[in-house]
C-alpha positions as CSV (number, residue, x, y, z in Angstrom):
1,X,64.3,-93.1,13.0
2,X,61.0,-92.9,14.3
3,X,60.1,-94.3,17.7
4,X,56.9,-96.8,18.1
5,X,55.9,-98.9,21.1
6,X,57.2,-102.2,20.4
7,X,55.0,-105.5,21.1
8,X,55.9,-109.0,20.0
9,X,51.8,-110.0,19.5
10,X,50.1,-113.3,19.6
11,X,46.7,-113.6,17.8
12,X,44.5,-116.7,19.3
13,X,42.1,-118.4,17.2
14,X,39.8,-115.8,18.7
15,X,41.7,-113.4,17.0
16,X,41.9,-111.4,20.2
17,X,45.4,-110.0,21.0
18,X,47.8,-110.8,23.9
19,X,50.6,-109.2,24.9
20,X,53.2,-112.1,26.3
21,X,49.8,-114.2,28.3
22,X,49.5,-111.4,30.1
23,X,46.9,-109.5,28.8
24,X,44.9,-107.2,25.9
25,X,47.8,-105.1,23.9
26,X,46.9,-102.3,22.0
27,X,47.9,-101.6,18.1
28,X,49.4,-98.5,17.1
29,X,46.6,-95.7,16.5
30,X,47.6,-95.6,12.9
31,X,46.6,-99.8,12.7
32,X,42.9,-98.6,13.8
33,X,42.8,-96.0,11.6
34,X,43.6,-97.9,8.7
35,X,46.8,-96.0,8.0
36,X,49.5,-98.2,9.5
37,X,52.3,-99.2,6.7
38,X,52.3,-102.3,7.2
39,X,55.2,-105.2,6.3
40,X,54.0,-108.6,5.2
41,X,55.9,-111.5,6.1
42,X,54.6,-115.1,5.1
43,X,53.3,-115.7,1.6
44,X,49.7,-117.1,3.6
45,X,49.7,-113.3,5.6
46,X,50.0,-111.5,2.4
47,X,47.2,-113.4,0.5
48,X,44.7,-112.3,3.1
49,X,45.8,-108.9,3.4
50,X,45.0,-108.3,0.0
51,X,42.0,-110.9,0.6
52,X,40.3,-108.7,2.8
53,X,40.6,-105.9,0.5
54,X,43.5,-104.1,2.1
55,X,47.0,-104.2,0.2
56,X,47.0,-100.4,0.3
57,X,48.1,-100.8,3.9
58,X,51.3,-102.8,2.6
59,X,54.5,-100.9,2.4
60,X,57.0,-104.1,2.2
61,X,57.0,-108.1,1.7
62,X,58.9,-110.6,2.2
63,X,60.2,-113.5,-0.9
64,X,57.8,-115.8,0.0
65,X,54.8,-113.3,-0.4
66,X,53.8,-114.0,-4.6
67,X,50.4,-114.3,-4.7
68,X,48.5,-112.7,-5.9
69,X,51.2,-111.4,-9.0
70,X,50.7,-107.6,-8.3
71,X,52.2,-108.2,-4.5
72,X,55.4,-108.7,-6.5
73,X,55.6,-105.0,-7.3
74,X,56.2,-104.0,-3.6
75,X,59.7,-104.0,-1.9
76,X,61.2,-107.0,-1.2
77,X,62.9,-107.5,2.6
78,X,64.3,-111.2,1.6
79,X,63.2,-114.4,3.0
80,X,61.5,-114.8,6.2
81,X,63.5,-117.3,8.1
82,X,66.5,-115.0,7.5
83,X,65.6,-111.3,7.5
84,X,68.2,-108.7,7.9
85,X,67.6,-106.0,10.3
86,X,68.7,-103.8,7.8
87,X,66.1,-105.2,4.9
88,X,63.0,-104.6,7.0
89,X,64.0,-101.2,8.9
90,X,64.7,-99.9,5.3
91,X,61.1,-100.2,4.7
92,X,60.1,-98.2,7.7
93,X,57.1,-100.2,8.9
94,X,54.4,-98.8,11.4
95,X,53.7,-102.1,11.7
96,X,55.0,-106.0,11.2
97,X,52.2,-108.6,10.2
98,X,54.2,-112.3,10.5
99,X,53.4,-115.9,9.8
100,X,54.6,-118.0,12.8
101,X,59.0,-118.9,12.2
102,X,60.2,-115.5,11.1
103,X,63.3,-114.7,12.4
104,X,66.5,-115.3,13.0
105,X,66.1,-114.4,16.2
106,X,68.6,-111.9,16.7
107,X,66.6,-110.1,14.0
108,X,63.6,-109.7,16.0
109,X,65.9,-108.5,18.9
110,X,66.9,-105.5,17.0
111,X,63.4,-105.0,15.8
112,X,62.7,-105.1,19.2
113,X,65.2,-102.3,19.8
114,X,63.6,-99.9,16.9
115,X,59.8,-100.3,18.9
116,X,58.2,-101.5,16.1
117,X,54.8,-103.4,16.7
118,X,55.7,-107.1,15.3
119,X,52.2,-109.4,15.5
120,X,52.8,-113.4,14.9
121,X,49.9,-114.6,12.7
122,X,48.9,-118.1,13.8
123,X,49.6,-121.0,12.2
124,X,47.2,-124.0,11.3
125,X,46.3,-127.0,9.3
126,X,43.0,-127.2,8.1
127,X,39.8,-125.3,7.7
128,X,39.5,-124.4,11.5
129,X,43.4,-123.0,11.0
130,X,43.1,-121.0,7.9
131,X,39.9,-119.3,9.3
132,X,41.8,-118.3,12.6
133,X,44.7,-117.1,10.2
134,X,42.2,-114.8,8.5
135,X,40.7,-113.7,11.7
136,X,44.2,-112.3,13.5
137,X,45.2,-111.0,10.4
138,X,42.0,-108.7,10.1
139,X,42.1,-107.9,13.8
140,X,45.2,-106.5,13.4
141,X,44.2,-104.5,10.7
142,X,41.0,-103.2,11.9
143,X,38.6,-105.0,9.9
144,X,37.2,-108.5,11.7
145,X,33.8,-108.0,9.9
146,X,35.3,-108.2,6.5
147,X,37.9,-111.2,8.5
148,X,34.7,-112.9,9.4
149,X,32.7,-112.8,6.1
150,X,35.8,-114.2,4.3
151,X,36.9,-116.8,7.1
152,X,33.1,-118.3,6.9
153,X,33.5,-118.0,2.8
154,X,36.8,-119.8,3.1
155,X,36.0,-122.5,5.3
156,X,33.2,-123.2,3.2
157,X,35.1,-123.9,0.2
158,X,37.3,-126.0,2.1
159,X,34.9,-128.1,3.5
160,X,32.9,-128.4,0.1
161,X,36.1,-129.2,-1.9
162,X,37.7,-132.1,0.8
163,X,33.7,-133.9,0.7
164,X,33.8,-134.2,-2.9
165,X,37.6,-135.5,-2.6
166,X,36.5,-137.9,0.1
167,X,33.6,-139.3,-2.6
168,X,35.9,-140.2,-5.4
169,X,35.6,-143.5,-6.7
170,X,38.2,-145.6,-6.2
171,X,40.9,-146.9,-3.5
172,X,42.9,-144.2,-2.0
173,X,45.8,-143.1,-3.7
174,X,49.2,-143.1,-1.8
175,X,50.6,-140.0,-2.3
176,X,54.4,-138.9,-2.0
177,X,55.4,-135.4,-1.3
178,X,59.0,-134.8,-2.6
179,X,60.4,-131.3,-0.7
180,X,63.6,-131.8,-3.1
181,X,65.8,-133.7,-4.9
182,X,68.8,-132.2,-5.0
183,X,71.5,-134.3,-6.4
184,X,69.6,-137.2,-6.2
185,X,68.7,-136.9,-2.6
186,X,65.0,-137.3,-1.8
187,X,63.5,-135.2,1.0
188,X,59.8,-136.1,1.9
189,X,56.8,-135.2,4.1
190,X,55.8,-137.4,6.8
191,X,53.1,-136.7,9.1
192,X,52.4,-133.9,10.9
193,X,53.4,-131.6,8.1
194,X,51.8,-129.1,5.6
195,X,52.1,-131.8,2.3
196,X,50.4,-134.6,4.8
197,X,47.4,-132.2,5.4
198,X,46.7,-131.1,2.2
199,X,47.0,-134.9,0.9
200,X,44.5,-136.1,3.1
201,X,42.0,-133.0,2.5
202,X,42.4,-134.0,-1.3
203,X,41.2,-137.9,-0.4
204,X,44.6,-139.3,-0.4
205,X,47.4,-141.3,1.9
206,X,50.3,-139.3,2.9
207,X,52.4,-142.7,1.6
208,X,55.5,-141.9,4.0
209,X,53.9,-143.7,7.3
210,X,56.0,-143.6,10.7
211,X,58.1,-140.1,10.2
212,X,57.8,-136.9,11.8
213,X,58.0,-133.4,9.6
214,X,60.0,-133.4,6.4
215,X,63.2,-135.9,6.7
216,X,65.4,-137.3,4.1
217,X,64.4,-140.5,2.8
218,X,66.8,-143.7,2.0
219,X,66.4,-145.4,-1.0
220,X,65.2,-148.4,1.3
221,X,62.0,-145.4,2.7
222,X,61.0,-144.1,-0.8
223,X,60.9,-147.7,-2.3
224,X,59.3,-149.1,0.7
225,X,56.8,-145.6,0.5
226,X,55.3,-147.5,-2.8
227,X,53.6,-144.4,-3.9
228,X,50.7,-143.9,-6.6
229,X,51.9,-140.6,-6.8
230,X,54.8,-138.2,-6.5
231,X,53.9,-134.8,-5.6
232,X,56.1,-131.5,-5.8
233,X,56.2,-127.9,-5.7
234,X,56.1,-126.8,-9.2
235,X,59.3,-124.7,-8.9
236,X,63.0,-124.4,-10.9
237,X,66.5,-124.8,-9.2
238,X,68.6,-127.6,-7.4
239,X,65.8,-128.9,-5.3
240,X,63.3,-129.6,-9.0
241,X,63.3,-132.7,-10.9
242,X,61.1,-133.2,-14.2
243,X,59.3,-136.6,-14.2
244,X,62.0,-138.3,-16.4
245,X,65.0,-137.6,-13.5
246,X,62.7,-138.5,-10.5
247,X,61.7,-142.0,-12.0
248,X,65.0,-143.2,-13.2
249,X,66.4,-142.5,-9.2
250,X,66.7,-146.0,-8.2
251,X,64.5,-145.2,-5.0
252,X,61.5,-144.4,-6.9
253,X,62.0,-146.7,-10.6
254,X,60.5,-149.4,-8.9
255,X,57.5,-147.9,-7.0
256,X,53.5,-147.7,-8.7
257,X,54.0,-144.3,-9.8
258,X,57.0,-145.1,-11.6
259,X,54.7,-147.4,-13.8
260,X,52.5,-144.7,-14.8
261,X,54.5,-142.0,-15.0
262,X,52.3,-140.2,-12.1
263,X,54.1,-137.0,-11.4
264,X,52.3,-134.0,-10.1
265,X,53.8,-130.2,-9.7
266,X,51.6,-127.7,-7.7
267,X,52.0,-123.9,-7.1
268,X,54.0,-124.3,-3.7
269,X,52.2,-121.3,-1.9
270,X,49.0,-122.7,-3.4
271,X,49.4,-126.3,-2.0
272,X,51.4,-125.5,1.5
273,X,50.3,-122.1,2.5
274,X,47.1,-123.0,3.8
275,X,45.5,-119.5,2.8
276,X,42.2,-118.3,1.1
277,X,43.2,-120.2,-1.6
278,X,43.1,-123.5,0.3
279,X,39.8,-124.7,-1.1
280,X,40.9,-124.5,-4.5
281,X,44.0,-126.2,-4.2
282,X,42.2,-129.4,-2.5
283,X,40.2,-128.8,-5.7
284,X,43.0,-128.7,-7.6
285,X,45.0,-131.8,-6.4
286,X,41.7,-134.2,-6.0
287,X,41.2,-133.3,-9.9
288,X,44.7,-134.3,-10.8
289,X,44.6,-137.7,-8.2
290,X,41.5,-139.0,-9.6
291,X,39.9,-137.4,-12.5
292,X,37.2,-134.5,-12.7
């Protein structure tokens, strides 16, 4: 196995690098060259690596990383939150590009072990976030010109998209974000969470008011929630639900959107990944809240 100098990296919003607080750390030569093989971990990271132009740098991803289609072509080290040391050594990265929450941590202790450079890319939730995102990720790469131009492009969309969702006619709609319903059991987004940005961007109220993160809701919440709107991840499995099994739940049969039938399914990475496609997808949802 090769050897590599091993740094666990945080990117600030000025995309500078710091090694632990206590300092400037320095990439692998191969990163500033443009020759690193790099693993993408994060579905947001591996949008703006091929964003900026430079997926030929990407060995490996991880199951979250499907956009755009052609990333699903490269290997596949399994989902971030629960990477096997074995998965991503496999791969033989120079170098480990992350979203923040990748682990377990006894993971990144092995990693560790093996030397190999492992950079957190900052979270955030809104324009000012997804631009910082962009930056770190071209600073590691060795390309913050190209980071900049599309950080400035990005942030642009956003802002253009969220003031026409602010100007649409009407009350705001209360929106719902269902995580799952898996058996019958409603998870939702309260505030402080991905769904609760991206509803206010798009002009609307995050309808679960008082909760923290993403917390299961009694019947008594979801009814009490009164939503306009259910929103979900358009996706297949235990935690889906078509419109027909969401409104006959006795939690939800009695709420507004009930009435109308108001269900709407997103691209999940689209709507919660808060990459360079986050100006469409405020787009995309203020469309389907209140009309073109």
């Amino acid at each position: 196995m090769r050897r590599r100098a091993f740094h666990t990296l945080a990117l600030s919003t000025a995309a500078t690098l710091v090694l632990g607080g206590l300092g400037a750390a320095v990439l692998p030569a191969e990163a500033a060259r443009g020759e690193a093989d790099t693993l993408s971990i994060g579905g947001s990271v591996t949008e703006i690596v091929y964003a900026l132009g430079q997926e030929h740098r990407l060995l490996a991803r991880d199951t979250t990383s499907t956009y755009p289609p052609e990333a699903e072509a490269l290997p596949d080290v399994g989902y971030m939150r629960a990477l096997s040391p074995e998965g991503v050594l496999s791969v033989g990265p120079d170098l480990i590009l992350s979203e923040e929450g990748a682990g377990p941590p006894e993971t990144l202790e092995v990693l560790e072990e093996a030397q190999i450079p492992f950079i957190t890319v900052p979270g955030g939730l809104d324009a000012e976030g997804v631009a910082a995102k962009i930056r770190a990720v071209g600073a590691a790469l060795g390309v913050p010109e190209k980071a900049e131009a599309l950080a400035a492009e990005v942030t642009a969309e956003i802002a253009a998209a969220s003031a026409r969702a602010q100007g649409a006619a009407g009350a705001p709609k209360r929106v719902l974000f269902v995580l799952s319903a898996q058996g019958g059991r409603l998870m939702g987004a309260g505030e402080n969470t991905g769904a609760a940005a991206i509803i206010a961007l798009a002009g609307g109220v995050n309808a679960l008011e008082g909760v923290e993160g993403y917390k299961p809701l009694s019947d008594e919440a979801a009814t009490a929630a009164a939503p306009d709107v259910i929103l979900m991840m358009d996706r297949e499995g235990d935690h889906a639900a078509s419109a027909e099994e969401l409104f006959s739940l006795p939690a939800l049969a009695v709420t507004p959107a009930a009435e109308t039938g108001a269900l709407i399914k997103m691209d999940g990475l689209k709507l919660l990944g808060f990459g360079p496609r986050t100006g469409a997808a405020v787009a995309e949802l203020s469309a389907m809240l209140y009309g073109d």
